[in-house]
Phi, psi and omega in degrees: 000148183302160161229152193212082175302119161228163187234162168196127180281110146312076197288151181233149179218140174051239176237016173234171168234145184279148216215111168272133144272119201293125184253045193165144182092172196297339197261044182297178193029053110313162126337154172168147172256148180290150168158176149194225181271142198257146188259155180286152220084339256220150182249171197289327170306317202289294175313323160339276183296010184246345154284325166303329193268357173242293169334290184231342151111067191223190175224123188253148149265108201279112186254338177209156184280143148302267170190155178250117167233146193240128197216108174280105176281182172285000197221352160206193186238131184245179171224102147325106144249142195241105170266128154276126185220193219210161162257142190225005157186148202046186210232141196300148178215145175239118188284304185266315201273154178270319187245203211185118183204161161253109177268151161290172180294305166001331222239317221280359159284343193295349166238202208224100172308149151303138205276321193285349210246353169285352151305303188273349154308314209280005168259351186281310188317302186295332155332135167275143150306127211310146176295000000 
């Protein structure tokens, strides 16, 4: 089976977090934290900031690991790594994605997740919440 590394930043703005919706491919209008695949060599931190800055066109600050999840679609096996992070320089533009929402933890059943990327909803649910 394929194996497929990707990373995907969690932005956090306040108490919500941003939600990319996929505008291509089979699992297109899914769910998704912005993010992709890390090239080889490359370290995951790096690739972050080099998907992000071609995704939406920002610059982030990786403030914390989430959590890596390994999750077998039908057709490869991927490794999640999920980071929370901050946008630290410029204003979002969606390169890729059709949509776009900032959600609360509240909020994060309300569309419909990449099957790989629901470990970190539920951890995200579970988080306390900013004072």
């Amino acid at each position: 089976m394929r194996k497929i590394e990707v990373v995907a930043a969690i932005l956090q703005r306040e108490d919500s977090y941003f939600a990319t919706q996929r505008g291509y491919g089979a699992m297109e209008g899914m769910w998704e934290f912005p993010g992709g695949k890390i090239e080889p060599g490359e370290h995951p931190e790096a690739a972050l900031h080099r998907e992000l800055q071609e995704e939406l066109g920002i610059e982030i600050a990786i403030e914390e690991h989430l959590c890596t999840t390994d999750y077998d679609y039908p057709d490869f096996h991927l490794t999640l790594r999920c980071y929370l992070c901050r946008i630290a320089a410029g204003k979002i533009e969606l390169r890729e994605h059709k949509a776009a929402r900032w959600l609360r933890a509240e909020e994060l059943d309300e569309v419909a997740w990449l099957p790989a990327d629901k470990e970190a909803i539920e951890l995200l649910k579970r988080r306390p919440r900013n004072p």
